[in-house]
MITI-331389 format. One record per atom (N, C-alpha, C): residue in three letters; x, z, y. Coordinates in steps of 0.1 Angstrom, whole numbers, plus 5000, padded with zeros to 4 digits. Atoms other than C-alpha are relative to their C-alpha. Layout:
% MITI-331389
alaXZY
...
//
This chain:
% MITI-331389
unk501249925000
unk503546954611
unk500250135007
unk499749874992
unk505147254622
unk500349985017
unk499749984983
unk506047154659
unk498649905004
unk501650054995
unk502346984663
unk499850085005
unk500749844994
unk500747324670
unk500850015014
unk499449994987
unk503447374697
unk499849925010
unk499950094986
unk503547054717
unk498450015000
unk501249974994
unk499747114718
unk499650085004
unk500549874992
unk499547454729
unk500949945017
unk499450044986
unk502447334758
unk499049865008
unk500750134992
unk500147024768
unk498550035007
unk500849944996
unk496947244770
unk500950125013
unk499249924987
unk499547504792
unk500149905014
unk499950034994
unk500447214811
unk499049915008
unk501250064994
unk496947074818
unk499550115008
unk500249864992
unk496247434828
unk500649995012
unk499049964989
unk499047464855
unk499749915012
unk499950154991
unk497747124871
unk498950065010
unk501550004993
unk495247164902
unk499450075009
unk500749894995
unk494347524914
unk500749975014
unk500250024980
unk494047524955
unk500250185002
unk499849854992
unk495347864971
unk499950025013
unk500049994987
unk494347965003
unk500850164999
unk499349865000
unk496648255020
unk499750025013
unk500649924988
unk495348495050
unk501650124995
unk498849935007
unk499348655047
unk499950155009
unk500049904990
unk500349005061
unk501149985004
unk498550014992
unk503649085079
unk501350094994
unk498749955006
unk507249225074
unk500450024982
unk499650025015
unk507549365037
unk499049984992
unk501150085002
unk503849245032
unk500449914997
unk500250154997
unk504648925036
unk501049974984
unk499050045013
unk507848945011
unk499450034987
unk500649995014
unk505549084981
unk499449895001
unk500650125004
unk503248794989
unk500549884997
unk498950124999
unk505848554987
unk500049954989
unk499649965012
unk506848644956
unk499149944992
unk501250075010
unk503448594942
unk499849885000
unk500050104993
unk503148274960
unk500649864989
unk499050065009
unk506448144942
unk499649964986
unk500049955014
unk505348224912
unk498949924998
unk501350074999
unk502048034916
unk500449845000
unk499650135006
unk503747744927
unk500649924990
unk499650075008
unk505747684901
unk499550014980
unk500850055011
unk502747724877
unk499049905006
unk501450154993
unk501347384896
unk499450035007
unk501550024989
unk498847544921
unk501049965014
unk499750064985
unk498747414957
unk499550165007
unk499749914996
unk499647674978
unk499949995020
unk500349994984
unk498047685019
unk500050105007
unk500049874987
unk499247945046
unk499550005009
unk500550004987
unk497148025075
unk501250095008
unk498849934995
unk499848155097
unk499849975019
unk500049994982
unk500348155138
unk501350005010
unk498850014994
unk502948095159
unk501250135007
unk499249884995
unk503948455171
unk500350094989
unk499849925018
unk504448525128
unk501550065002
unk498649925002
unk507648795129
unk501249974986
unk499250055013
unk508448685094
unk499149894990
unk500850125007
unk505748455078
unk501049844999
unk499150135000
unk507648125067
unk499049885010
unk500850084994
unk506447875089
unk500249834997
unk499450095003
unk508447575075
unk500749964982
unk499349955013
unk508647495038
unk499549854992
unk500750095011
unk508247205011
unk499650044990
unk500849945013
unk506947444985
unk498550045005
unk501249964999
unk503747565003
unk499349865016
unk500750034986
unk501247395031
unk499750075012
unk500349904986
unk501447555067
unk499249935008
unk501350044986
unk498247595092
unk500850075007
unk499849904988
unk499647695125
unk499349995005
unk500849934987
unk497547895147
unk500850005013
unk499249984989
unk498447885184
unk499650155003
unk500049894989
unk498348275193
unk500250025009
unk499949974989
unk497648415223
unk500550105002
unk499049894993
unk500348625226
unk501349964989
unk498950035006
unk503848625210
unk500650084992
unk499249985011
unk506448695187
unk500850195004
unk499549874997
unk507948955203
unk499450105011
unk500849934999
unk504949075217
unk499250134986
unk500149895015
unk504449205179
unk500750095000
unk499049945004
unk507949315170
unk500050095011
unk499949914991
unk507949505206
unk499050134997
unk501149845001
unk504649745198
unk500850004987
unk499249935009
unk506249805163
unk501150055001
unk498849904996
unk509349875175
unk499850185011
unk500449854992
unk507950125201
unk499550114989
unk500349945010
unk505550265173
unk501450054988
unk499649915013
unk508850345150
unk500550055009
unk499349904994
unk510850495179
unk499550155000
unk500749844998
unk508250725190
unk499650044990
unk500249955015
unk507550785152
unk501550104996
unk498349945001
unk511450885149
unk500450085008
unk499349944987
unk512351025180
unk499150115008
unk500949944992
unk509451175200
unk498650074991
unk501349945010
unk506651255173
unk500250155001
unk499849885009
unk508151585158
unk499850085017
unk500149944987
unk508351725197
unk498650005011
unk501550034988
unk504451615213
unk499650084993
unk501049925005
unk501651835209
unk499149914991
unk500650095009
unk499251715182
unk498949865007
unk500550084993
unk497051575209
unk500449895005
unk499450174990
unk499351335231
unk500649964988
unk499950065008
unk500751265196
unk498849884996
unk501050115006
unk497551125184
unk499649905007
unk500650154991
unk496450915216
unk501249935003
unk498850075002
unk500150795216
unk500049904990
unk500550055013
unk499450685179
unk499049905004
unk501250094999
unk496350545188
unk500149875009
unk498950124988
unk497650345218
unk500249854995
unk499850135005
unk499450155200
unk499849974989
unk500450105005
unk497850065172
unk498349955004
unk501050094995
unk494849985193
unk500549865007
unk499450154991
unk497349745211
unk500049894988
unk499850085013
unk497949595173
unk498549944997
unk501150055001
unk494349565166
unk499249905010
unk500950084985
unk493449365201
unk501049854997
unk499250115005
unk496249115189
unk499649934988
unk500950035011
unk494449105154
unk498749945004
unk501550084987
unk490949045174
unk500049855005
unk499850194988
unk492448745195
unk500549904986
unk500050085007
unk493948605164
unk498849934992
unk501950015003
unk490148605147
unk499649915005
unk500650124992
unk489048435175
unk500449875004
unk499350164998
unk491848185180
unk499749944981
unk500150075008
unk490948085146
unk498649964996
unk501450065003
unk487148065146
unk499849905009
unk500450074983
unk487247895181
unk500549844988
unk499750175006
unk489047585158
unk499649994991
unk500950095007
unk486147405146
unk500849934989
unk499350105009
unk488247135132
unk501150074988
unk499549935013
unk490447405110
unk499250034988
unk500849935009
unk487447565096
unk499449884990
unk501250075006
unk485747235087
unk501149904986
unk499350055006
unk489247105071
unk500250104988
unk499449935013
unk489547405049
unk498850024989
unk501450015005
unk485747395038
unk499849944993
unk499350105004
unk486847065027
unk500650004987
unk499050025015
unk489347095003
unk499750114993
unk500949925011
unk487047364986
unk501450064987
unk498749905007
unk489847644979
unk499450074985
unk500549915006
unk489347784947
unk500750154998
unk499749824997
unk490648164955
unk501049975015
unk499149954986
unk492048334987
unk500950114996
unk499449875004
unk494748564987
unk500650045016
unk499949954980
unk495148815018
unk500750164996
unk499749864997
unk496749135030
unk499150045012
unk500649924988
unk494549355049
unk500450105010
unk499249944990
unk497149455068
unk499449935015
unk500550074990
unk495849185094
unk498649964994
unk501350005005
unk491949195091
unk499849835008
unk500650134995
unk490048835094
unk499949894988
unk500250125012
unk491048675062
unk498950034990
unk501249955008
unk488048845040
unk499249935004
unk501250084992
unk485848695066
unk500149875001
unk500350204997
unk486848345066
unk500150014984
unk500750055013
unk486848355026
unk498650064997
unk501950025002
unk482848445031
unk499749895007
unk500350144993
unk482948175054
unk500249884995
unk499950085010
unk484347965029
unk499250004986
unk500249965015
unk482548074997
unk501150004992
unk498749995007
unk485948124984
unk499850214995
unk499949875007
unk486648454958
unk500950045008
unk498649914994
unk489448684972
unk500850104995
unk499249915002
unk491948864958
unk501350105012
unk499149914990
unk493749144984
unk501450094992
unk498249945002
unk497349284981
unk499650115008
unk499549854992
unk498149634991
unk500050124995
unk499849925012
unk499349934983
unk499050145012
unk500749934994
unk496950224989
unk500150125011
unk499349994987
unk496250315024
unk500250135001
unk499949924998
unk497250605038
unk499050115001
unk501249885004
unk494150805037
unk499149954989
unk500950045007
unk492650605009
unk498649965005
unk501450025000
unk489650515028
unk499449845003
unk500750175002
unk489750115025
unk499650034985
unk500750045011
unk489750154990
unk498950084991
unk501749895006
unk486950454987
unk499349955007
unk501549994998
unk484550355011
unk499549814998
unk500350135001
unk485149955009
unk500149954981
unk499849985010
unk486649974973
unk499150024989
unk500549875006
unk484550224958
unk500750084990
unk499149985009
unk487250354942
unk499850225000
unk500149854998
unk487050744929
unk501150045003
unk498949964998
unk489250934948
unk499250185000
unk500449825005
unk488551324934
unk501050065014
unk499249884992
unk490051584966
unk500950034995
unk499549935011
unk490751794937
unk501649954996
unk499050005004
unk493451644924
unk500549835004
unk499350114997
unk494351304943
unk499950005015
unk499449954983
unk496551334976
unk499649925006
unk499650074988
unk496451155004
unk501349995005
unk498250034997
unk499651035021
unk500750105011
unk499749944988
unk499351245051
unk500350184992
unk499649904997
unk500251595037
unk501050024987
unk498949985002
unk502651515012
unk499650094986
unk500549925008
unk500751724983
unk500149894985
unk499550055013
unk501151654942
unk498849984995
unk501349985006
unk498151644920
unk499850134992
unk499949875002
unk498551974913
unk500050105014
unk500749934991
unk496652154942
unk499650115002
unk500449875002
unk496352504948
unk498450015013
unk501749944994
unk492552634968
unk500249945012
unk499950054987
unk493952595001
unk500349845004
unk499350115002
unk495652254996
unk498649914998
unk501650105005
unk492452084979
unk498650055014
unk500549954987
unk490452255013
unk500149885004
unk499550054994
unk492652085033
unk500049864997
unk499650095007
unk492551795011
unk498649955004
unk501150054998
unk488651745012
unk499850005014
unk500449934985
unk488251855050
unk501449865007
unk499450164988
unk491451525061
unk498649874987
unk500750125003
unk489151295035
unk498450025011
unk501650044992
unk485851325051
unk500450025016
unk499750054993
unk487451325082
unk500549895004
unk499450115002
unk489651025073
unk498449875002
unk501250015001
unk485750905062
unk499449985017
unk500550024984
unk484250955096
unk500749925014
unk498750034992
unk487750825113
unk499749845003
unk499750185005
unk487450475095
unk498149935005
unk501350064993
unk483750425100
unk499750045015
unk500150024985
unk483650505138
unk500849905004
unk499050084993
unk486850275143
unk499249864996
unk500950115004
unk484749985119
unk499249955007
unk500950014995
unk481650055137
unk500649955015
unk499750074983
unk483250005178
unk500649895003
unk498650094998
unk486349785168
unk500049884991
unk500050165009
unk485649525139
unk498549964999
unk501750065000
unk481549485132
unk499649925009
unk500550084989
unk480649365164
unk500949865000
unk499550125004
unk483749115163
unk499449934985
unk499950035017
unk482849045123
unk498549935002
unk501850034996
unk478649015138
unk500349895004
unk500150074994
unk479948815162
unk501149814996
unk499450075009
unk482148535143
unk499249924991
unk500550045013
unk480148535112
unk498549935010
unk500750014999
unk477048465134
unk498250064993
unk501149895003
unk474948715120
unk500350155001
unk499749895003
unk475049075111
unk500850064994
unk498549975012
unk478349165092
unk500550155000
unk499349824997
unk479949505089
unk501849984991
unk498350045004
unk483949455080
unk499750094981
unk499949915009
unk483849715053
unk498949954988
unk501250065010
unk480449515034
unk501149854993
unk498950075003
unk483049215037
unk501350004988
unk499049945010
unk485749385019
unk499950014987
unk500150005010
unk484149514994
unk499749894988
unk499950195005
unk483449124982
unk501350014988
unk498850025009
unk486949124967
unk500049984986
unk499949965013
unk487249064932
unk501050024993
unk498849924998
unk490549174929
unk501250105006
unk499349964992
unk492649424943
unk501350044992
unk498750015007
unk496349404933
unk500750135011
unk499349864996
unk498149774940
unk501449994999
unk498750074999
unk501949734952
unk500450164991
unk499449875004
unk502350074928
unk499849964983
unk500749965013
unk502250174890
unk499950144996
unk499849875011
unk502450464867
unk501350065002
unk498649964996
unk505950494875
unk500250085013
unk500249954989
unk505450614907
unk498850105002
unk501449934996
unk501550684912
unk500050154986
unk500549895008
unk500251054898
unk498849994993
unk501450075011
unk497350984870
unk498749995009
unk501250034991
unk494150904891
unk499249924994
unk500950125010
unk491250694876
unk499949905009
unk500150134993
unk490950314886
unk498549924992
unk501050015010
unk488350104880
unk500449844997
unk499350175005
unk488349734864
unk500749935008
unk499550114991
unk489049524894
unk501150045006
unk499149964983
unk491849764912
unk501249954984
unk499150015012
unk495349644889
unk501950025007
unk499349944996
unk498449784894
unk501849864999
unk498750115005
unk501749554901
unk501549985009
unk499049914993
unk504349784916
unk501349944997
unk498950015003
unk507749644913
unk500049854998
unk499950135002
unk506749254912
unk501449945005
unk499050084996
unk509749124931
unk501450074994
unk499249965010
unk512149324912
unk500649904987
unk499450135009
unk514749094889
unk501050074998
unk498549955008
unk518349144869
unk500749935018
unk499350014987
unk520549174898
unk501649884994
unk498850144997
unk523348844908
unk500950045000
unk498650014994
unk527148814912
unk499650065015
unk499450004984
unk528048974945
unk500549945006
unk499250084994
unk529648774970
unk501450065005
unk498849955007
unk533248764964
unk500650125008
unk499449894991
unk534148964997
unk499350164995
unk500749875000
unk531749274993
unk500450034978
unk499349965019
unk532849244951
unk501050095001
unk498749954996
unk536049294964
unk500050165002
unk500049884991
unk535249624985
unk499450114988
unk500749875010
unk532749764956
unk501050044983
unk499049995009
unk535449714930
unk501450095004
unk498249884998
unk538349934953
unk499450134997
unk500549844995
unk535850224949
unk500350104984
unk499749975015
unk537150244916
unk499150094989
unk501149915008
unk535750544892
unk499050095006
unk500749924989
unk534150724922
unk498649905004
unk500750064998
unk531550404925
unk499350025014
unk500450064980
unk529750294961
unk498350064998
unk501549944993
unk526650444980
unk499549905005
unk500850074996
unk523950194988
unk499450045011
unk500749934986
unk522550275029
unk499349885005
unk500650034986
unk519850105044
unk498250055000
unk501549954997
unk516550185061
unk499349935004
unk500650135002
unk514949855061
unk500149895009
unk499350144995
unk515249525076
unk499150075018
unk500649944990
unk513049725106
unk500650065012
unk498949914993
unk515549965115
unk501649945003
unk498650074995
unk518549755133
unk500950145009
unk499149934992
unk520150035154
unk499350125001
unk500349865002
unk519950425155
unk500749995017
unk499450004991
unk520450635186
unk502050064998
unk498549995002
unk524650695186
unk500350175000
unk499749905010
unk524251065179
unk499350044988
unk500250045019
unk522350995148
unk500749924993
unk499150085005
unk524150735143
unk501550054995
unk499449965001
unk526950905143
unk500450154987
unk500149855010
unk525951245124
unk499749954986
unk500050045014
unk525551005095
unk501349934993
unk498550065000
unk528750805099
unk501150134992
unk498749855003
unk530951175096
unk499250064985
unk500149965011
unk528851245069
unk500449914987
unk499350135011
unk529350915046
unk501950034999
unk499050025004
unk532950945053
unk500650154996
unk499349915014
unk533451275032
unk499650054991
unk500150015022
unk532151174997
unk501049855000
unk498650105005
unk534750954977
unk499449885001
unk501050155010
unk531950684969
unk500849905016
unk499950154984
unk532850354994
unk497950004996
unk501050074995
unk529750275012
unk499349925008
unk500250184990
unk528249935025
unk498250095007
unk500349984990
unk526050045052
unk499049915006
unk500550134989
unk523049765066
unk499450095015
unk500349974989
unk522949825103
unk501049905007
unk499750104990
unk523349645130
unk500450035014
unk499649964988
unk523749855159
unk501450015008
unk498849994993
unk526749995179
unk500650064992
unk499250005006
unk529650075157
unk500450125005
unk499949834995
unk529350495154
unk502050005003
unk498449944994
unk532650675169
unk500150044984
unk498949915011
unk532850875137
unk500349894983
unk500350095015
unk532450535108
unk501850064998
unk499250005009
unk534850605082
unk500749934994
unk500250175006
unk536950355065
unk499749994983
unk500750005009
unk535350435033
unk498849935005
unk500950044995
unk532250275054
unk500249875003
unk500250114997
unk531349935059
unk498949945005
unk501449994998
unk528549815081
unk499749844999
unk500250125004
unk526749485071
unk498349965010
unk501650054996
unk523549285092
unk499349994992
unk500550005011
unk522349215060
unk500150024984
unk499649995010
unk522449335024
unk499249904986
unk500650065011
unk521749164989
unk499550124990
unk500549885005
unk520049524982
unk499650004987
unk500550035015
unk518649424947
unk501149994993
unk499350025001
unk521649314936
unk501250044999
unk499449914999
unk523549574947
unk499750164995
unk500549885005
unk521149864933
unk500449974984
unk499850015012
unk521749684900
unk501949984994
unk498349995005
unk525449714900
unk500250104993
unk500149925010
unk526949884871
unk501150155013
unk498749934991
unk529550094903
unk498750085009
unk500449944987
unk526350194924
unk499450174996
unk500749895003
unk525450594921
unk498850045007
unk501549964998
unk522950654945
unk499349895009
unk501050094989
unk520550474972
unk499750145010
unk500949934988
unk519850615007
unk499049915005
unk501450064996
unk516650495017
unk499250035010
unk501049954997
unk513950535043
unk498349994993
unk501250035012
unk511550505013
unk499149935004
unk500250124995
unk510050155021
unk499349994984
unk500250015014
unk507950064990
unk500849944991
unk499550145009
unk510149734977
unk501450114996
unk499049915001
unk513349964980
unk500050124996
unk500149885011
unk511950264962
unk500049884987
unk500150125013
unk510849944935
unk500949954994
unk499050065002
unk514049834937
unk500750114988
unk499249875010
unk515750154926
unk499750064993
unk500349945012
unk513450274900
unk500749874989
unk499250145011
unk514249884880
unk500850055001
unk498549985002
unk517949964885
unk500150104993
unk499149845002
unk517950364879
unk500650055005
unk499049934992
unk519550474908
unk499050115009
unk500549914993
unk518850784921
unk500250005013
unk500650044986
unk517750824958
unk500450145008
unk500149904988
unk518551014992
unk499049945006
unk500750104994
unk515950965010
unk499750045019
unk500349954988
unk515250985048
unk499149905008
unk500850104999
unk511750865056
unk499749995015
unk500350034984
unk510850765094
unk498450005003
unk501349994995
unk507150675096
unk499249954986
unk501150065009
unk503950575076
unk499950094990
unk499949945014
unk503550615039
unk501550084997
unk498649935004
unk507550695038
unk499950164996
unk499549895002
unk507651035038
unk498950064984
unk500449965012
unk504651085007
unk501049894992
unk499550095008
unk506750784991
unk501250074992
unk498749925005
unk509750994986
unk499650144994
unk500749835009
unk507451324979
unk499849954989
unk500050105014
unk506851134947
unk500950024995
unk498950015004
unk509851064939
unk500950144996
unk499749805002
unk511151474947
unk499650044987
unk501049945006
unk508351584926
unk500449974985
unk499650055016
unk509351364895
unk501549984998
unk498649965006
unk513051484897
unk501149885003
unk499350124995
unk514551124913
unk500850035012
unk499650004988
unk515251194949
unk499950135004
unk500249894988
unk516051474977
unk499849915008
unk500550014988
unk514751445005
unk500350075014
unk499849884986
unk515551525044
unk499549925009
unk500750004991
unk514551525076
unk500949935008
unk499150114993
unk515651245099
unk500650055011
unk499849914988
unk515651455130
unk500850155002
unk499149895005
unk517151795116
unk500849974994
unk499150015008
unk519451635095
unk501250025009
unk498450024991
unk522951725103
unk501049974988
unk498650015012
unk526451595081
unk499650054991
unk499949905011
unk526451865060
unk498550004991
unk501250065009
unk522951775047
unk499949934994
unk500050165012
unk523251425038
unk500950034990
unk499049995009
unk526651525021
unk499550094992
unk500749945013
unk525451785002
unk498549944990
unk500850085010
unk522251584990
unk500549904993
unk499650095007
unk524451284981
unk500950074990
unk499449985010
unk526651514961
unk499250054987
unk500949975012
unk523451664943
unk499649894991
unk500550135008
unk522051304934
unk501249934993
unk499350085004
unk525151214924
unk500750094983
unk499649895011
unk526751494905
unk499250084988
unk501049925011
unk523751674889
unk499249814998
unk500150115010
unk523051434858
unk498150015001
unk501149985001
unk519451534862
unk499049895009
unk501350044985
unk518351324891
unk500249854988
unk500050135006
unk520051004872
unk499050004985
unk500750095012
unk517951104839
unk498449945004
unk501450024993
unk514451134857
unk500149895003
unk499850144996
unk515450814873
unk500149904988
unk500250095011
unk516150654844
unk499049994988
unk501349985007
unk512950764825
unk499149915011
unk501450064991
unk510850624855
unk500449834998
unk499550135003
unk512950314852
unk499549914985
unk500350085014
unk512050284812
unk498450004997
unk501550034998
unk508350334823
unk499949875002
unk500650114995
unk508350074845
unk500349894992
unk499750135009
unk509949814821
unk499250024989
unk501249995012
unk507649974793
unk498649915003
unk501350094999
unk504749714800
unk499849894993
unk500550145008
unk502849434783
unk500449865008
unk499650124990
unk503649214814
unk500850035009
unk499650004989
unk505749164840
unk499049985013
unk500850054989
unk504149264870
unk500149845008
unk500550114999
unk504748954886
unk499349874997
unk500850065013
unk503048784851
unk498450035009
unk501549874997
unk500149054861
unk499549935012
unk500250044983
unk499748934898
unk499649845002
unk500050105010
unk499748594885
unk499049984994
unk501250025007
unk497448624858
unk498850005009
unk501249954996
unk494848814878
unk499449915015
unk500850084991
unk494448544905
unk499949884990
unk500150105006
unk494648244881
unk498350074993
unk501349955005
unk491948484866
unk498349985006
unk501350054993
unk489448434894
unk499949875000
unk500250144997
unk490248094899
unk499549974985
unk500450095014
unk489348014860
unk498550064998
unk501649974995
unk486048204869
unk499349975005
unk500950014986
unk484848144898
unk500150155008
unk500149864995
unk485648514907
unk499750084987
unk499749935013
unk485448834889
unk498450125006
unk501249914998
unk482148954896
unk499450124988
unk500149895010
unk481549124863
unk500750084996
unk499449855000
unk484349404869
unk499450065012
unk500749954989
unk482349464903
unk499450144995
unk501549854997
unk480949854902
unk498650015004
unk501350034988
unk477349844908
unk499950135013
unk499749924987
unk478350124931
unk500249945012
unk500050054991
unk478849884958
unk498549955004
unk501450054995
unk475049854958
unk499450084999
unk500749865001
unk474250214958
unk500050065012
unk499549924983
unk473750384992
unk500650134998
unk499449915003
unk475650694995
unk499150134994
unk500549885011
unk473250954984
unk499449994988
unk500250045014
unk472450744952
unk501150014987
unk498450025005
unk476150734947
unk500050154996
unk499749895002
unk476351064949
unk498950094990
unk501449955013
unk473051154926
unk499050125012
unk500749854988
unk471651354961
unk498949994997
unk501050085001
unk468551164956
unk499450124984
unk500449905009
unk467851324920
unk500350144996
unk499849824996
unk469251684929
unk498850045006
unk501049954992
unk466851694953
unk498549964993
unk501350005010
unk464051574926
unk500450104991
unk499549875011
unk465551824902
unk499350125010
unk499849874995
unk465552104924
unk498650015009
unk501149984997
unk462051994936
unk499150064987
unk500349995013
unk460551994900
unk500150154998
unk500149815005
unk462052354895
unk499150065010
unk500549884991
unk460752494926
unk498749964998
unk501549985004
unk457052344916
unk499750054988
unk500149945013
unk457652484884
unk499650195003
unk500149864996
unk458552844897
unk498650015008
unk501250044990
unk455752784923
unk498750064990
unk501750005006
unk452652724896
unk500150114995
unk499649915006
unk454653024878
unk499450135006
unk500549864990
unk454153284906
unk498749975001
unk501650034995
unk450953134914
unk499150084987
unk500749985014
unk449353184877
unk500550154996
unk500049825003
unk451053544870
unk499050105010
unk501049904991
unk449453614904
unk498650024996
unk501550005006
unk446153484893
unk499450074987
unk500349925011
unk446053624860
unk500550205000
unk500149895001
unk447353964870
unk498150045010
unk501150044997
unk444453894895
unk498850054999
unk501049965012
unk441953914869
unk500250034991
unk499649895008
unk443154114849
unk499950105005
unk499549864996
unk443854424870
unk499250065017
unk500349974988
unk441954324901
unk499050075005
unk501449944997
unk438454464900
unk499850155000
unk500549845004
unk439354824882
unk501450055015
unk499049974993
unk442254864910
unk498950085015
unk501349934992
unk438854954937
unk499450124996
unk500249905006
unk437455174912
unk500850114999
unk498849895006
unk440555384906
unk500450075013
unk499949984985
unk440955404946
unk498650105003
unk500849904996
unk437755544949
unk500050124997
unk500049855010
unk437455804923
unk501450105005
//
């Protein structure tokens, strides 16, 4: 009688797990590895798992017996991608800090207009095939799951009648998930990525702060309006606007938590699941055991700046080399380049690391990083405090974060000389301060009801046992902007008073009037 109850809750679980259809619109590089993750985790609660993908995918799996692959033929290639990103991190690294703000920005702009025209042609290499669209129509997905890093999958799950849940961690000016979102983002006290600011904002700062949003604002809707609507009009066969699209979502899964992010309000649908691919780190492999076990009581420095960054130029390369080799720690090194003049033989350089695995070693003291989100994720789960040296993007607020809450220093990739890195690695290592911060942010993040991965998980099985999640929807997504904002009844308020004041003047006039008006002739004469 007692193990009844059980084998019928497991038989109801396992009737559950049977059945659910996933459609995937994936994004790229460490996009792609959080989606994966989720992915995994889907399949082996039973759902059927379908990738739309393309032949010039830089890291998208293209070959697998766990999921179903669509290949797209793109019109253009593989290392037509990786080439504009690699340009974009050079001149992000090397040449930014030195252009004027101007040839900076149309530099910027360049190329990710070049990225966006590659995004475009993919769109249309997938609407153009009839026979894809009508096979996926078909097997009547119940949920999509996309990164909006590559726009087009929102639109083919309206094209589908398919729900959607979107991955991503919030953008750099916040204005996918405030104007598509509707998410509150107050000036006042919630940053943007671009200036690197706390939620503790002094007059000028919050200025500065409202004056990049409503530029950001105006930035995102001019680029919407010239560069996606018209494609989105023209697709969808009617009128569409990318950003009306968006807002559809009925989930948006945030690659952050509480551990990281500074208090901000969210609303039902946005859920936070910062650190999903995070796990108890593995055996080392016996060689690199070997190396992290000579470092004896002095313990090993963890270096890399993500699977992006293969090779530095050789006097950076170098000015990091002479620095690693005078602290005691042995350090494994991922890089792939040319083998600096000054490496140390405390240094070891590796094509690839088992970084997870190696943050969770009981020998590792700190992490140098180009603060990458998975690899900040990584080393809050473990507790290891952070050097950080960010290159482009979100990177450099990623590690302001981190500063702010007592985990990481921070330097400058281009000023840095030896004697910088070495002195920040001896701070993070030696002052006990960085390791307790770190290890409080660490007992945050494991303080939860779920494992994010659980979370990420649930909340798409969530749509799919729905049909969608339309009743956490904000009716704010059906308010025009000066309803949103209450303009509409300010401007009835402040009518109301002024016909108040109005009848006010009017009536004292008229009654002084006649009261005072007739003997005021008389008194003139006399």
């Amino acid at each position: 009688m007692r193990v009844q109850p059980l084998l019928i809750s497991l038989l109801c679980l396992a009737a559950w797990s049977d059945g659910g259809k996933v459609l995937v619109w994936p994004g790229e590089f460490s996009h792609w590895l959080n989606m994966k993750v989720i992915l995994d985790g889907l399949v082996d609660r039973g759902h059927s798992v379908t990738i739309i993908t393309h032949t010039a995918t830089p890291s998208v799996v293209t070959e697998s017996s766990r999921f179903n692959i669509e290949i797209l033929q793109a019109p253009y290639t593989k290392e037509d991608i990786t080439k504009n990103f690699q340009d974009m991190l050079r001149y992000w690294m090397y040449d930014l800090p030195n252009d004027s703000f101007l040839r900076a920005s149309l530099k910027v702009k360049e190329m990710i207009d070049r990225g966006v025209e590659q995004n475009q042609a993919l769109c249309r290499t997938l609407y153009s095939n009839k026979s894809l669209i009508e096979k996926l129509q078909q097997e009547r997905y119940e949920v999509m799951f996309l990164d909006p890093m590559f726009m087009c999958g929102d639109l083919l799950a309206q094209t589908l009648d398919v729900p959607f849940v979107l991955s991503m961690r919030f953008s750099f000016g916040n204005a996918i998930e405030r104007q598509c979102g509707q998410l509150p983002t107050p000036p006042s006290y919630v940053p943007g990525a671009a200036f690197q600011y706390t939620d503790q904002m002094d007059f000028a700062q919050r200025t500065k702060m409202f004056l990049f949003y409503l530029s950001q604002d105006i930035l995102f809707h001019v680029i919407t309006y010239f560069k996606w609507d018209p494609i989105y009009t023209e697709l969808a066969g009617k009128p569409t606007k990318l950003c009306e699209v968006l807002s559809k979502a009925d989930i948006w899964l945030i690659r952050t938590y509480w551990d990281f992010e500074f208090p901000r309000p969210l609303l039902p649908n946005f859920k936070f699941v910062g650190g999903l691919h995070c796990k108890p780190a593995k055996p080392l492999p016996e060689d690199m055991e070997a190396f992290v076990q000579s470092s004896g009581d002095d313990g090993i420095v963890v270096f890399s700046l993500g699977s992006m960054i293969k090779n530095l130029t050789m006097e950076r390369a170098n000015t990091i080399a002479s620095a690693l080799g005078q602290i005691p720690q042995k350090v494994l090194w991922r890089y792939s380049g040319a083998k600096p003049e000054t490496l140390a033989p405390n240094t070891r350089l590796y094509d690839w690391l088992p970084q997870n695995d190696l943050l969770g070693h009981p020998k590792t003291k700190a992490f140098i990083t180009h603060g990458g989100t998975n690899g900040l994720y990584e080393a809050i789960y473990h507790g290891v405090p952070m050097v950080g040296i960010p290159l482009f993007a979100d990177q450099p607020d990623n590690l302001n974060h981190m500063k702010v809450k007592g985990a990481a220093v921070s330097l400058d990739f281009n000023e840095m000389e030896s004697k910088d890195l070495v002195d920040a690695l001896n701070t993070v290592i030696s002052d006990p301060s960085y390791k307790e911060s770190m290890m409080r942010l660490s007992s945050i993040h494991h303080d939860q009801p779920m494992k994010p991965l659980d979370e990420a998980v649930f909340w798409i099985e969530f749509v799919m046992r729905n049909k969608g999640a339309k009743h956490l929807r904000v009716q704010a997504h059906d308010l025009s902007w000066y309803q949103y904002h209450s303009l509409d009844v300010m401007v009835f308020l402040l009518a109301v008073v002024g016909l108040f004041i109005f009848i006010m003047v009017k009536s004292c006039c008229f009654c002084f009037r006649r009261c005072f008006g007739k003997r005021l002739p008389k008194k003139k004469a006399e």
